[in-house]
Structures are given as structure tokens and as C-alpha cells.
C-alpha positions in Angstrom: -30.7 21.4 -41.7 -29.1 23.7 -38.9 -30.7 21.6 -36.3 -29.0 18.4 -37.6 -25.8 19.7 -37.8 -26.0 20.8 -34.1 -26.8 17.9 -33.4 -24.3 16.0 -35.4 -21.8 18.6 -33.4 -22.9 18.3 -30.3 -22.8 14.3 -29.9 -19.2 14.8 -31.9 -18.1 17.4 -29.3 -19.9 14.9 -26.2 -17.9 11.7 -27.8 -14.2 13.7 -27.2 -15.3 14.5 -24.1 -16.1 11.6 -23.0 -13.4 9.7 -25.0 -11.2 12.4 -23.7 -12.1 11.8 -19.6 -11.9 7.7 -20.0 -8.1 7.9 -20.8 -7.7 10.4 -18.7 -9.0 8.3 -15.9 -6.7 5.5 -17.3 -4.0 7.0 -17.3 -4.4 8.4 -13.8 -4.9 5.0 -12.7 -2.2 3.5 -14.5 0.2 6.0 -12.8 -1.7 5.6 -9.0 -0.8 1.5 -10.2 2.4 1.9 -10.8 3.4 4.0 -7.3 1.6 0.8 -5.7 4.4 -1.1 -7.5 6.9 1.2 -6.4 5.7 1.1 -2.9 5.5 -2.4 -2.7 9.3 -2.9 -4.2 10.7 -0.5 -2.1 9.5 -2.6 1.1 11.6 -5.3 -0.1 14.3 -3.1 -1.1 14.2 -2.5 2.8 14.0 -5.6 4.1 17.2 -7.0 2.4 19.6 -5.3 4.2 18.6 -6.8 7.4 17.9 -10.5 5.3 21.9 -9.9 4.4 23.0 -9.0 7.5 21.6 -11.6 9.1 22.9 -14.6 6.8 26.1 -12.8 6.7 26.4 -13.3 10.8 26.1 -16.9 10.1 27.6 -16.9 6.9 30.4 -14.5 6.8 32.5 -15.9 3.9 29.8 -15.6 1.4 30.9 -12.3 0.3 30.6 -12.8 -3.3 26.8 -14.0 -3.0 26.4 -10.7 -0.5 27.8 -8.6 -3.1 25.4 -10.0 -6.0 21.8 -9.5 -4.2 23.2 -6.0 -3.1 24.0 -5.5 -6.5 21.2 -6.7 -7.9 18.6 -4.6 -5.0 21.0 -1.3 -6.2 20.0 -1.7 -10.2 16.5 -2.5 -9.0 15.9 0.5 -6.8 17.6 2.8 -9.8 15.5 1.3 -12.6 12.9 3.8 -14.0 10.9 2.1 -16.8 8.5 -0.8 -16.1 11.0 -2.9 -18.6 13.9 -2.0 -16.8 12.6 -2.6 -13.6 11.2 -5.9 -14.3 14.6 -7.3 -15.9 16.5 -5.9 -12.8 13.7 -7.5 -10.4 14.7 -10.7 -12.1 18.2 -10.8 -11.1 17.0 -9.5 -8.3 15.0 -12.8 -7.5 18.2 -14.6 -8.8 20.4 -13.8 -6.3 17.8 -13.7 -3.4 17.1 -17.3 -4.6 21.1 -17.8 -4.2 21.4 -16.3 -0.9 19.0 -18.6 0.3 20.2 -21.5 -0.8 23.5 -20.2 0.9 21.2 -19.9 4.1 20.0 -23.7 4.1 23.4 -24.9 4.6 23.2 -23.3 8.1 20.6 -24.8 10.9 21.7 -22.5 13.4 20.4 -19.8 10.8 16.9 -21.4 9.9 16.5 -21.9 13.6 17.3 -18.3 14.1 13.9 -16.0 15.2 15.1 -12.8 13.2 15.4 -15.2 9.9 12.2 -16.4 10.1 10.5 -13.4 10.7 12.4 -12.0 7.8 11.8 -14.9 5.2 7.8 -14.5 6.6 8.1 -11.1 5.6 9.7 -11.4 2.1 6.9 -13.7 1.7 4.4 -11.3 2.4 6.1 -8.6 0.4 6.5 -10.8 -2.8 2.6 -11.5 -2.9 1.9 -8.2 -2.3 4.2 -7.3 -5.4 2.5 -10.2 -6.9 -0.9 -8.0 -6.8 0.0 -4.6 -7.5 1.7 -6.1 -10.8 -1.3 -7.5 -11.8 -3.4 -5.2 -10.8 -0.6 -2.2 -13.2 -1.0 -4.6 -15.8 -4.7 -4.6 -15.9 -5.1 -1.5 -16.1 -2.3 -0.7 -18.5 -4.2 -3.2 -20.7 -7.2 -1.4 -20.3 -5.6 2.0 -21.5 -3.7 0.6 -23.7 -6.5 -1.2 -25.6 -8.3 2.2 -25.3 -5.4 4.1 -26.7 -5.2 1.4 -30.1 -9.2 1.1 -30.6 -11.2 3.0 -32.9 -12.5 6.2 -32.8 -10.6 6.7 -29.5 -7.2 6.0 -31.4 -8.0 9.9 -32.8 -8.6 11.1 -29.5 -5.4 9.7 -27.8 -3.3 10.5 -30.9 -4.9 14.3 -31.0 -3.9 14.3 -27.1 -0.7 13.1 -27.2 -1.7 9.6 -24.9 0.5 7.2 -25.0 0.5 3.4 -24.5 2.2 2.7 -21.3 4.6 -1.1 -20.7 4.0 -3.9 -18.7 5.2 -4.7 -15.8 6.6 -8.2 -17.0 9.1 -10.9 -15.3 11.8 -10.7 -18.0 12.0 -14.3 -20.0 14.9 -15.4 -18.7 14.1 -15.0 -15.0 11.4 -16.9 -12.9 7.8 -16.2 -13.4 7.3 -16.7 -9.6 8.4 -15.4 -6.4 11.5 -17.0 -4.6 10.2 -20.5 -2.7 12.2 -20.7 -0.2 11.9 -23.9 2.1 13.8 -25.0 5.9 12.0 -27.8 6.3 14.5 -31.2 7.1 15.8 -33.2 4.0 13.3 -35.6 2.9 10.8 -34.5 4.8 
């Protein structure tokens, strides 16, 4: 009877651990995930100063749609939470979207090298963004799942895990990056 109930303790004891060290290793990720987020938004938080500036040499009386996007890229940068930051990313795309469409109405501007080398790097930037979201939300899935299935619920509860938020376009903003196109009309 003694030998059964070592047993019986010792695969009870291997389950935490092992329960135990697969959220850890979640959570870990989740958080090495979310600073590639980070990252990746903070390259574009860099990059639109100089997108500004250079619409606003052409542009100069835009002030209003200058003032949104910096606005908007100040909220952004001082969001914390995965929510908060996805809503202010949102308005964030807004007003990018907006400043471009200020930006088509000038052909000296879309001709201009420094544009287009900025617009080719937003574009890189927003499908980089594009991954390292996807690539947080995976893995927050994967803890979070963890966290809520059972027996590991009584691991992660006894631990003090927590389910971590998504990293989700708010509803009323686009689901996609900003398309931004200087081709001729009707072309």
C-alpha cells in the first residue's frame, strides 16, 4: 500500500511540475511576443516624424491632419495594455490613412524620393507588425487555453497565472494595414 501511494505522489508531484514549467514557458513567451510587438511599433513610431515632415514641406497648411496622426502616434507610444494599445493603433491607422490621402493631392510629393522610401518603409513596418501580432496572439492563445483547461486550471490558479489579452484591431478601426496607392487616376 506504501508503494502505491508513492507512486500516486510522485506522478501528482511530476504533473505540477510539469504543468508548472509549460506555463511558465508560456508565459515567458507571451512576454518575449509582446516586446516583438513593442519593437516593431516603435519603428513606426519613428518613422512618422520624418513621414510628417515630409508631407508637411509640401503640404504646409494641413496642420490640423499634422496634429491628429501626432496625436494619435503620442496615445499609441503611451498605451500600456494590449487593449489600449490596439484601440490607439487604430486611430493611429486613421489618421495615417488621412495624411495620405492629404499626400495624393500633391504629385510633386509622390514623385519626391524621400516619400517613397518612406511609404516603402511603412509598408515594411506594418507587415512586420502584421506578424509579431499574430505571432502574440498565438501564443497568448496557447497560454490562455492552458491557463482555463483542466487539471492545469489548479496549477495556474495555485500559481497566481493569469490569462493575458489579445492584441486585437479595435472593431471600429480597420482590420488591415493602411493601402496607400500613387499610381495615376484610372490607371
Amino acid at each position: 500500500m506504501e508503494i502505491i501511494a508513492i507512486v500516486v505522489l510522485a506522478v501528482v508531484a511530476l504533473f505540477v511540475i510539469l504543468a508548472y514549467n509549460g506555463l511558465v514557458k508560456l508565459r515567458v513567451r507571451s512576454e518575449n511576443a509582446w516586446a516583438d510587438v513593442d519593437v516593431q511599433l516603435k519603428r513606426r513610431y519613428d518613422l512618422i516624424p520624418n513621414l510628417v515632415e515630409t508631407v508637411k514641406g509640401y503640404a504646409a497648411h494641413e496642420r490640423e491632419t499634422f496634429q491628429k496622426v501626432t496625436d494619435a502616434r503620442t496615445r499609441a507610444m503611451a498605451s500600456a495594455t494590449p487593449a489600449s494599445r490596439a484601440q490607439a493603433e487604430g486611430m493611429l491607422t486613421e489618421a495615417l490613412k488621412t495624411l495620405f490621402a492629404v499626400a495624393e493631392s500633391y504629385p510633386q510629393l509622390r514623385a519626391a524620393e524621400n516619400f517613397t522610401q518612406l511609404q516603402a518603409q511603412l509598408s515594411e513596418i506594418e507587415e512586420q507588425v502584421q506578424y509579431a501580432r499574430r505571432y502574440y496572439n498565438a501564443v497568448v492563445r496557447d497560454l490562455n487555453t492552458r491557463i482555463a483547461q483542466f487539471p492545469t486550471n489548479l496549477i495556474a490558479s495555485m500559481f497566481n497565472f493569469r490569462a493575458r489579452e489579445f492584441f486585437e484591431v479595435t472593431a471600429g478601426a480597420e482590420r488591415e494595414a493602411p493601402k496607400v496607392s500613387f499610381g495615376t487616376p484610372g490607371a
